[in-house]
Backbone as CSV, one residue per row, in Angstrom:
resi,resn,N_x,N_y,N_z,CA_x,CA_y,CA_z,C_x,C_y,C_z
1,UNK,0.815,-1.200,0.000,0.000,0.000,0.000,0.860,1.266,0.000
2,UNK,2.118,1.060,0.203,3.151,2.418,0.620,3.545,2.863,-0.693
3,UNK,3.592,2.144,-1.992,3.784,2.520,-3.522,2.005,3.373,-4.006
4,UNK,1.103,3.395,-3.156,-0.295,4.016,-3.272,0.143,5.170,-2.696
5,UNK,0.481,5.707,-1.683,0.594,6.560,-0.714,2.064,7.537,-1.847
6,UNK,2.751,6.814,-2.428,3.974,6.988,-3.402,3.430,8.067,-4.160
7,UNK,2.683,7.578,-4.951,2.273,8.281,-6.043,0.865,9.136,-5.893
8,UNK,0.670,8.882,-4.774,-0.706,10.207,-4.506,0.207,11.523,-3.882
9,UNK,1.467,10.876,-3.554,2.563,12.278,-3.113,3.016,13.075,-4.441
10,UNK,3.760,12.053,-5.153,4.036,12.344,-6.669,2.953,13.720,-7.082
11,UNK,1.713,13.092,-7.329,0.896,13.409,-7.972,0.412,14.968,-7.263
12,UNK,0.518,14.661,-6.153,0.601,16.478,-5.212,1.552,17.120,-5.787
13,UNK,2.991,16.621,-5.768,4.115,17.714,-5.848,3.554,17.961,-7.205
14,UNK,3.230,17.867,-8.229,3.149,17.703,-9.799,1.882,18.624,-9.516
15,UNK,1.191,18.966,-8.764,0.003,19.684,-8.858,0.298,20.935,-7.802
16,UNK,1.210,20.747,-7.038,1.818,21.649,-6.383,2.492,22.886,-7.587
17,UNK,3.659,22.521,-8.623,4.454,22.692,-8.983,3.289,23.689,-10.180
18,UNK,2.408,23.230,-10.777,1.417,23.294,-12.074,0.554,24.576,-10.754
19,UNK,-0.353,24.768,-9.946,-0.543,25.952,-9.189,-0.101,26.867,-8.851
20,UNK,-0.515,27.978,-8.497,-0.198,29.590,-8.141,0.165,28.881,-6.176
21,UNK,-0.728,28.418,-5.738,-1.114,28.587,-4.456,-0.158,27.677,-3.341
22,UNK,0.188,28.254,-2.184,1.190,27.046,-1.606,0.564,26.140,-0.562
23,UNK,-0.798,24.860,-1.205,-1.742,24.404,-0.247,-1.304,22.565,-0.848
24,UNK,-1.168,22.921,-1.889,-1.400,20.995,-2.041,-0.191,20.594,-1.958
25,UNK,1.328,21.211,-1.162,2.326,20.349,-0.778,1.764,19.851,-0.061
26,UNK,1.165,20.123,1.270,0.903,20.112,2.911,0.532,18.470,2.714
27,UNK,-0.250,18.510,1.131,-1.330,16.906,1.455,-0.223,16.033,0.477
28,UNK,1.000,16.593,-0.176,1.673,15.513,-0.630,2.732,14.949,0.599
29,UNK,3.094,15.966,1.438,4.092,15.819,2.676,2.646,15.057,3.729
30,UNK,1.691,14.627,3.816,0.564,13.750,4.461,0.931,12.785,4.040
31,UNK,0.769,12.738,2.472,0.677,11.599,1.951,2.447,10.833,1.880
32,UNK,3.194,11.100,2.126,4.704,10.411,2.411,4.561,10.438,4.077
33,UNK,4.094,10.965,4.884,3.674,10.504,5.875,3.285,9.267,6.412
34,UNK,1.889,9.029,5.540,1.189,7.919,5.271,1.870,6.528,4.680
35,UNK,2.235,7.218,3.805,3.355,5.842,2.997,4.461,5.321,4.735
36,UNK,4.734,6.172,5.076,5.995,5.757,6.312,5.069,5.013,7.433
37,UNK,3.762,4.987,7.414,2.910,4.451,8.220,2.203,3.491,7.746
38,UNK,1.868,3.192,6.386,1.831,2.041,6.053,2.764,0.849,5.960
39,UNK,3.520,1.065,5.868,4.622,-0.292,6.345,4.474,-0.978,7.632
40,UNK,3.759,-0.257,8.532,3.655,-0.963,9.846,2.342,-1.513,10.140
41,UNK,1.246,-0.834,9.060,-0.199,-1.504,9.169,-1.074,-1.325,7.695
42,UNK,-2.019,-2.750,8.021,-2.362,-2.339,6.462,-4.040,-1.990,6.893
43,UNK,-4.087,-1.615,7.569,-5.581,-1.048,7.888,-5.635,0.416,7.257
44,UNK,-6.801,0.601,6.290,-6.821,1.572,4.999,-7.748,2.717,6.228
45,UNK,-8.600,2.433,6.832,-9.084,3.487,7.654,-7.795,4.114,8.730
46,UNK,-6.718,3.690,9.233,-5.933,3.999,9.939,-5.272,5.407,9.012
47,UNK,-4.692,4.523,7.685,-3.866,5.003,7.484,-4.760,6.740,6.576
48,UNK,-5.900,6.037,6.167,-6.813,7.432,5.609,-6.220,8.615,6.830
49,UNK,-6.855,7.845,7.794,-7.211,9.286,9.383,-5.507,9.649,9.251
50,UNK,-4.587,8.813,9.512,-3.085,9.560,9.214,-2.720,10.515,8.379
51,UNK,-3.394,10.363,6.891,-3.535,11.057,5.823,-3.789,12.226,6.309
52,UNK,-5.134,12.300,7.091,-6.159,13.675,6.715,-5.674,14.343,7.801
53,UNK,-5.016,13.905,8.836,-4.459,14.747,9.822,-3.401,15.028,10.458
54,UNK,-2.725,14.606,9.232,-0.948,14.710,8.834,-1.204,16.432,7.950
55,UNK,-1.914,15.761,7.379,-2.291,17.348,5.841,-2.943,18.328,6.982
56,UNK,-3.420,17.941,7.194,-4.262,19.078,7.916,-3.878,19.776,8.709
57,UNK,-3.290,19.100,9.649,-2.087,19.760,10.789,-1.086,20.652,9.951
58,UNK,-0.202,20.069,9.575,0.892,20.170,8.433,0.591,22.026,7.742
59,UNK,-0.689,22.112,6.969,-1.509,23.200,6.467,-1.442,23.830,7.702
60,UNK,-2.288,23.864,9.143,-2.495,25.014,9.926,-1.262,25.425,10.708
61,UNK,-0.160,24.770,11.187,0.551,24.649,11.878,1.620,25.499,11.162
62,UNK,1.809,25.168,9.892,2.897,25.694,8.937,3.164,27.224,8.809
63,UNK,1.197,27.793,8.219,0.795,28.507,7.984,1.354,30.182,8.312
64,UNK,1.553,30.055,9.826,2.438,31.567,9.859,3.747,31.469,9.924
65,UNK,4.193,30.035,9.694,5.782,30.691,9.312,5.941,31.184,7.779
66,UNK,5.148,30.338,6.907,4.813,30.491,5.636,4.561,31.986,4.985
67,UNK,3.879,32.074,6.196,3.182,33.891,5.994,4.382,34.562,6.206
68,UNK,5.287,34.681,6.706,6.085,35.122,7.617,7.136,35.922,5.921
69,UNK,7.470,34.433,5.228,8.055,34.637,4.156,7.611,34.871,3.033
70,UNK,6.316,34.790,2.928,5.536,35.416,1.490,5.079,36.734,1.337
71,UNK,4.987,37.384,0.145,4.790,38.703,0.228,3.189,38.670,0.385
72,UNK,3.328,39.848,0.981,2.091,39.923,1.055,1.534,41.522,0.208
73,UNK,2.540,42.584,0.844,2.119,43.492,-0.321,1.832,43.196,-2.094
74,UNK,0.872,43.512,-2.497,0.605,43.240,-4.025,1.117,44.449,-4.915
75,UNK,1.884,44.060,-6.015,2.708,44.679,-6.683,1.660,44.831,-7.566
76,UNK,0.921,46.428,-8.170,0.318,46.944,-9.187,1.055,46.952,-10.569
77,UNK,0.419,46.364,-11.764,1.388,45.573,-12.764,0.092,45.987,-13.789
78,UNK,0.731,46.326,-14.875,0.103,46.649,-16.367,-0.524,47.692,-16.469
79,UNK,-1.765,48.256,-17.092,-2.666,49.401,-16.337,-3.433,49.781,-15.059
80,UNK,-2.733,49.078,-14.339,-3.108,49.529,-12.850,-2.084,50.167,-11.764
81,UNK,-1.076,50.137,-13.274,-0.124,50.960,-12.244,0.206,52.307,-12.256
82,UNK,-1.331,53.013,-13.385,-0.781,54.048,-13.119,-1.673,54.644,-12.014
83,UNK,-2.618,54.221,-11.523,-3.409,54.720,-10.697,-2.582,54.751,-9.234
84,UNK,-3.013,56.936,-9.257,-2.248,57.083,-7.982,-1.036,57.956,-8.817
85,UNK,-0.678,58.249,-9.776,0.508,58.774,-10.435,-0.628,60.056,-11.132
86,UNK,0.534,60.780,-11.496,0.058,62.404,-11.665,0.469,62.428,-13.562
87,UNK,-0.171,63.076,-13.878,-0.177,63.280,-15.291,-0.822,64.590,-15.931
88,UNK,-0.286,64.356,-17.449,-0.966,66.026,-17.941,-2.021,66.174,-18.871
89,UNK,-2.440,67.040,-19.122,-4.236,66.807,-19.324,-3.199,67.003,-20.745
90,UNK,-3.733,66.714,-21.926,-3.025,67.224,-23.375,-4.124,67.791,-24.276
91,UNK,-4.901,66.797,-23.838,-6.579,67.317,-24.666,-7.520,67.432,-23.870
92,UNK,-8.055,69.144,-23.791,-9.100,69.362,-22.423,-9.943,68.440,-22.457
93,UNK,-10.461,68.434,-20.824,-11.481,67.332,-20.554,-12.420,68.449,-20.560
94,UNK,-13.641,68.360,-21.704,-14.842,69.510,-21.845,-15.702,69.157,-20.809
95,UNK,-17.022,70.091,-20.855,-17.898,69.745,-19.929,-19.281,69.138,-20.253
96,UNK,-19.153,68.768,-22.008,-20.145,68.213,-23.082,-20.217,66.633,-22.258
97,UNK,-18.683,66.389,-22.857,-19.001,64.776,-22.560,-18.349,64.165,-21.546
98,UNK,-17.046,65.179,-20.982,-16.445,65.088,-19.775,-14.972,63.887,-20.203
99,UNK,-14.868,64.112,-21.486,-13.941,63.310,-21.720,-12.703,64.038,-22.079
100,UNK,-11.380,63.596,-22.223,-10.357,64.455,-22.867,-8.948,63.439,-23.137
101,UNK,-7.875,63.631,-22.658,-6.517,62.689,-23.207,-5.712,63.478,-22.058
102,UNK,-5.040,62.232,-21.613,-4.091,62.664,-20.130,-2.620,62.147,-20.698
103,UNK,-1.575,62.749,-20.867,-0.367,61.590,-20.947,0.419,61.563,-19.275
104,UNK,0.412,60.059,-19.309,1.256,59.710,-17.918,2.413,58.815,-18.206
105,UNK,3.448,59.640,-18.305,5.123,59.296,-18.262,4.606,59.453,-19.453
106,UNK,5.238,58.240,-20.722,5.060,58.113,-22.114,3.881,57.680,-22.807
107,UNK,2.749,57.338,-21.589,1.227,56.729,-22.589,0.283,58.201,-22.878
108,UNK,-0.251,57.546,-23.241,-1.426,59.163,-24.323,-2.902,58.075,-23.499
109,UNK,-3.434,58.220,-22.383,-4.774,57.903,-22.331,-6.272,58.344,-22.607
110,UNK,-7.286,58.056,-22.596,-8.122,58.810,-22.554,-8.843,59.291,-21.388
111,UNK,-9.409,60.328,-21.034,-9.563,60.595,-19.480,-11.060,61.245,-19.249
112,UNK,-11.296,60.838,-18.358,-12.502,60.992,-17.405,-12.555,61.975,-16.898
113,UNK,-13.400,62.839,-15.844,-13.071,63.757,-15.573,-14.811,64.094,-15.104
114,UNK,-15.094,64.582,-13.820,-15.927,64.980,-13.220,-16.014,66.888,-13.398
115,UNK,-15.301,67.304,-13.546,-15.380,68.275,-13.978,-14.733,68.924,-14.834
116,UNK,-14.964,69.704,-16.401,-13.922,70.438,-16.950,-12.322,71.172,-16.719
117,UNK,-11.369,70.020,-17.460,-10.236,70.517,-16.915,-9.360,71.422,-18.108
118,UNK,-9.026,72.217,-18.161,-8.073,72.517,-19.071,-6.723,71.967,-19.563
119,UNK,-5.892,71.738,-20.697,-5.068,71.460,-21.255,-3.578,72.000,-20.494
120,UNK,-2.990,71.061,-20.061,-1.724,71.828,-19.310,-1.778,71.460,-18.012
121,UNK,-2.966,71.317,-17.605,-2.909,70.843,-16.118,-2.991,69.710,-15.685
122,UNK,-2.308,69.420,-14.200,-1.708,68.547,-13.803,-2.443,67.770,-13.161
123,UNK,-2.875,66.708,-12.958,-4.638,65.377,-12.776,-3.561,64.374,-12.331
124,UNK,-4.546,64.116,-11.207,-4.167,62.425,-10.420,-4.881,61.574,-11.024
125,UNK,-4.674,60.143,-11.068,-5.526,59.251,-11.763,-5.680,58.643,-10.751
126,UNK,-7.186,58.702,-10.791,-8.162,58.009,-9.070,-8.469,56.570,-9.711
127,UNK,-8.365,56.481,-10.286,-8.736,54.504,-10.420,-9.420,54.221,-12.495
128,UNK,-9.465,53.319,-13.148,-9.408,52.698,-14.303,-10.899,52.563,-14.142
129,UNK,-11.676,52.881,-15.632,-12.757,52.397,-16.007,-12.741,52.209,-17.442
130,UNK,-12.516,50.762,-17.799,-12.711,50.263,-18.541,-11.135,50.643,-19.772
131,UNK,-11.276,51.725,-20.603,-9.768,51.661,-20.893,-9.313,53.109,-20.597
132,UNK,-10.364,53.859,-20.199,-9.901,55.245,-19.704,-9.463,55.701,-18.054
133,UNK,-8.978,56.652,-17.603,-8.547,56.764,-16.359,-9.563,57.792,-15.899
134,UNK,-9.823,57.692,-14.798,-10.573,58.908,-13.991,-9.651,59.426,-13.500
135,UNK,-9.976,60.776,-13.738,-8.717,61.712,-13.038,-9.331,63.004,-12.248
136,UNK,-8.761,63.884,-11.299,-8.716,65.006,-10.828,-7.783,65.824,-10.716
137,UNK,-8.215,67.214,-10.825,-7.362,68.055,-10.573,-6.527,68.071,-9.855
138,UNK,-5.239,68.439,-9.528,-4.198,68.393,-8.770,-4.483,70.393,-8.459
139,UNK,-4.617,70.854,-7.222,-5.107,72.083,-6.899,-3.723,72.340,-6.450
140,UNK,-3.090,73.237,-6.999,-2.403,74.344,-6.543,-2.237,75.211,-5.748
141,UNK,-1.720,75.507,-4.705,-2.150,76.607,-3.690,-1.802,77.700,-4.438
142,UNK,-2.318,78.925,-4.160,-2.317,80.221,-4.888,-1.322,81.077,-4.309
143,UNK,-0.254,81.519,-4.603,0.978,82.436,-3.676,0.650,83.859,-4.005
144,UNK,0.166,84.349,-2.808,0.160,85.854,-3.319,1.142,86.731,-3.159
């Protein structure tokens, strides 16, 4: 039964390796568990309950050292990274349709805009709808 227990480990690491997520070692390191405990009995309910609470333990127990070393901040990647970055209006945002063209660093977007902005001025981009950016004014204090 310990060549069963073999290849249901196999078959974790291989599904471990093929996933994003770090959950189905826990039940291939159960399942070589199990295999080391079948050699001493061949009772299939024993060695199941060894299984399920080898993995199981294994999963909760692990868990904050695991955390400890994984990132957890999420890195903003493709068009979501410009949200939160400052940019320049190039083509006014009117007050017809509330639309206009922002460039941020080297892209040319199209931009949103809650209220009429003029050409030249400087807009935060508050978050992505759909392929355009919502933006606001960046307010200036006035030096007299």
């Amino acid at each position: 039964m310990w060549q069963v227990w073999c290849t249901i480990s196999g078959i974790c690491f291989v599904l471990e390796i093929i996933t994003v997520g770090f959950l189905v070692f826990w039940f291939a390191i159960g399942a070589l568990i199990t295999a080391f405990v079948s050699l001493f009995t061949d009772n299939i309910m024993l060695q199941t309950t060894v299984f399920v609470l080898s993995s199981t333990a294994l999963l909760f127990l692990t868990k904050p050292f695991v955390k400890k070393f994984s990132r957890e901040d999420k890195v903003q990647t493709n068009a979501y990274s410009v949200i939160g970055k400052t940019g320049i209006v190039t083509s006014e945002i009117n007050e017809q349709n509330k639309l206009g063209q922002v460039t941020i660093g080297s892209e040319v977007w199209t931009a949103k805009a809650a209220i009429p902005i003029s050409e030249g001025s400087q807009v935060i981009i508050k978050q992505i709808d759909g392929v355009k950016v919502i933006v606001e004014p960046i307010l200036t204090p006035v030096i007299k």
